[in-house]
N, C-alpha and C positions, 0 to 999 in steps of 0.2 A: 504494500500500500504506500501509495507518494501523496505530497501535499504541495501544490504551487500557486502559487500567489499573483494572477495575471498585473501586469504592470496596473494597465486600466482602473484593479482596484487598490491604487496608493492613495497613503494619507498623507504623509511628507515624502518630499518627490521620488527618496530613493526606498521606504520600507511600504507595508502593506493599513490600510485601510484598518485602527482596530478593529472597527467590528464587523467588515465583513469578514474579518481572518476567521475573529471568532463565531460568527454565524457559522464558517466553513466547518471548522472545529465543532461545530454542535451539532450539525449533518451528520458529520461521521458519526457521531456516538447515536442518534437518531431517539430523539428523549420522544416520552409522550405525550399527549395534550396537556397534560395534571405534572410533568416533569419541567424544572430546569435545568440550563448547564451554567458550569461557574469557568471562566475562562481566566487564567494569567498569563499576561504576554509578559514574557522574563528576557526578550533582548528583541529587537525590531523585526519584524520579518519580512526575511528578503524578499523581491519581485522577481519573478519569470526564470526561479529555479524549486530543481526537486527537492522537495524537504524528506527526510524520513517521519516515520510514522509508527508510534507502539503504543497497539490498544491490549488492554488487559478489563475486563467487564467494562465496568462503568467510566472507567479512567483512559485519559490518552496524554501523552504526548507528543508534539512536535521537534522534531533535531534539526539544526543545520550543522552538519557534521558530528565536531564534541558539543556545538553550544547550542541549550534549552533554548528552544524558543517560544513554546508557551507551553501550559497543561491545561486541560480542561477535565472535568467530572460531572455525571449527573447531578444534580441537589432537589432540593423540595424548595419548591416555587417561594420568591419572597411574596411575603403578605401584601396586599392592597391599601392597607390603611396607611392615610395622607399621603395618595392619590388625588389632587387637586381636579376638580370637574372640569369636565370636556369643555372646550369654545366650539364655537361653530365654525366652518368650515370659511366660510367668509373672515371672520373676529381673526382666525388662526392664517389667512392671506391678508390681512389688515397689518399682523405681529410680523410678517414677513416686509411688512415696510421699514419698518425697524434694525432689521438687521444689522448686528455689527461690523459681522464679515464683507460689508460690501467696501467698507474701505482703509479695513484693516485685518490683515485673514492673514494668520502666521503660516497655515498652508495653504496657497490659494487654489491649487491643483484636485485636492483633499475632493476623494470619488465622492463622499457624502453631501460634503457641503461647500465644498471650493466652488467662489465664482469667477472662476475661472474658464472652469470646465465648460464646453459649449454645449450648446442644447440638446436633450438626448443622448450626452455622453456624463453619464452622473446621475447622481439623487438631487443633486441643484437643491438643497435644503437650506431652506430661508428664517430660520428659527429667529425671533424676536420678542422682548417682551409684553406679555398682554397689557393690552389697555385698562386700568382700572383695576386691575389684578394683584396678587400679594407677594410678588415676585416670579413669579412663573413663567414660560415662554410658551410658547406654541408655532409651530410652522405645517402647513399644508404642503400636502403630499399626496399625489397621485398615483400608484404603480404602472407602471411598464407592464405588457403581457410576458416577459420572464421575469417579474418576479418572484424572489426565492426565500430560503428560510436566511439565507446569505445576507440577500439586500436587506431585509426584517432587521435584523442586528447591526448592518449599517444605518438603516434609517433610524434606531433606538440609540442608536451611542452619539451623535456629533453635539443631537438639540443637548444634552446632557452637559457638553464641554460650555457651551456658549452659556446654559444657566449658571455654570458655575466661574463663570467668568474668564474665559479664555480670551476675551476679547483686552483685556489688561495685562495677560502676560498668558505664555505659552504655554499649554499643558499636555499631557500624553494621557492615555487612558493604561490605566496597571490592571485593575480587576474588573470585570462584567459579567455578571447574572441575569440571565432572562428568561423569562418563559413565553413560547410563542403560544398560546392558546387555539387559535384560529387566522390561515391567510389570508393577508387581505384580498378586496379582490381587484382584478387587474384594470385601469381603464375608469377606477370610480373613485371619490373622493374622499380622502382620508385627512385625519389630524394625527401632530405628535403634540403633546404633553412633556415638558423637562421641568425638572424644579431640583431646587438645591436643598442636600437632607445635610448637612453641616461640613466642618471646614478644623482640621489639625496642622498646623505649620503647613507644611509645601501639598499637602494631602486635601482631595476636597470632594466631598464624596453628593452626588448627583441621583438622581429618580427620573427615569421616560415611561412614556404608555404611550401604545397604540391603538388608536378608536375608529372604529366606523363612521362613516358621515352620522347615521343615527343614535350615536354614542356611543355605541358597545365596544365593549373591552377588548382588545384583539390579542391584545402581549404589553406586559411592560419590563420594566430592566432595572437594575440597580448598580454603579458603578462607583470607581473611587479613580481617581485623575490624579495628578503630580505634575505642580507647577516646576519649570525646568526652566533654566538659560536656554537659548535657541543651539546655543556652541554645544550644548551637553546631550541635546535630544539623542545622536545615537548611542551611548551606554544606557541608557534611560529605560527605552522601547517604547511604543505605543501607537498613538495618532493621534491627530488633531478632533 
């Protein structure tokens, strides 16, 4: 079993996309509906080469050669509560005016939320925060007809970085927990939810959900980020 990381999906120009990596990584282990996986990206993961690959039940990890490049494991789904309510689909392309990354984006390239990326090549995700809200963000999101449980953990991980303030200093994403409950569906109108669940020195740890235009709960996520020098990002790992 090998694991490669198309270019396409990067977060800083030269490693992989957190969380599609780790969507990929939650593929392989292939959880339930009722199931999470917990992903740690432990050194950046390279672009458009073979990784190796050692699953043993529940548990996997990634090599590049000698060096960890992440581990993932099934878990039990983090709980819901404060889960901030849905906007609407409009309110949540209103918060995409907002946006910080449009004119300062430490990776501009970044497959989830670089605007950079041209139309149709990316999740183009517009995270900003809600109007009249209590810090939360939200950005609309439409799926592609592929999408996957891949893109799902990309579209949960960036709004994350931006509520927790990446827009002031550069962060990587270290751990992500998510459970996809149900995919969305392709071609129809969807919300992301981010909010910030607190904050330890360089550590700052973040909350996504994915909703239906009708509200319902599709998947959400729990992650912890690590503000970084820009110089330092490759011992670090992550994405933007």
């Amino acid at each position: 079993m090998s694991f490669v990381v198309p270019a396409r999906f990067c977060g800083p120009p030269e490693s992989g996309n957190g969380g599609w990596v780790s969507g990929h990584a939650a593929a392989l282990l292939a959880p339930g509906p009722d199931e999470a996986v917990t992903v740690r990206l432990r050194t950046p993961p390279p672009l458009d080469r073979e990784l190796q690959v050692e699953q043993d039940g529940g548990l996997l990890r990634v090599r590049d050669g000698e060096h960890l490049v992440l581990e993932a494991s099934r878990e039990a789904a983090p709980g819901v509560d404060g889960i901030p309510a849905v906007v609407s689909f409009a309110d949540a392309e209103a918060a995409g005016e907002r946006y910080e990354g449009r004119s300062g984006h430490p990776f501009p390239t970044c497959y989830s939320c670089g605007p950079a990326r041209a139309e149709g090549d990316g999740l183009r995700l517009r995270p900003g925060r809600v109007e009249a809200g209590a810090g939360e963000y939200a950005c609309a999101w439409t799926p592609d007809d592929d999408v996957s449980l891949e893109t799902v953990w990309a579209a949960l991980d960036c709004p994350g970085g931006w509520a927790s303030g990446i827009a002031g200093r550069p962060m990587v994403l270290g751990t992500m927990t998510a459970r996809v409950a149900a995919m969305p569906a392709p071609r129809r109108p969807h919300v992301v939810m981010a909010w910030q669940r607190g904050s330890s020195g360089r550590k700052h740890l973040s909350g996504t959900a994915l909703y239906a235009a009708d509200g319902h709960l599709l998947a959400h996520a729990e992650a912890t980020w690590v503000a970084v020098d820009p110089d330092t990002i490759r011992p670090l790992g992550g994405q933007a």
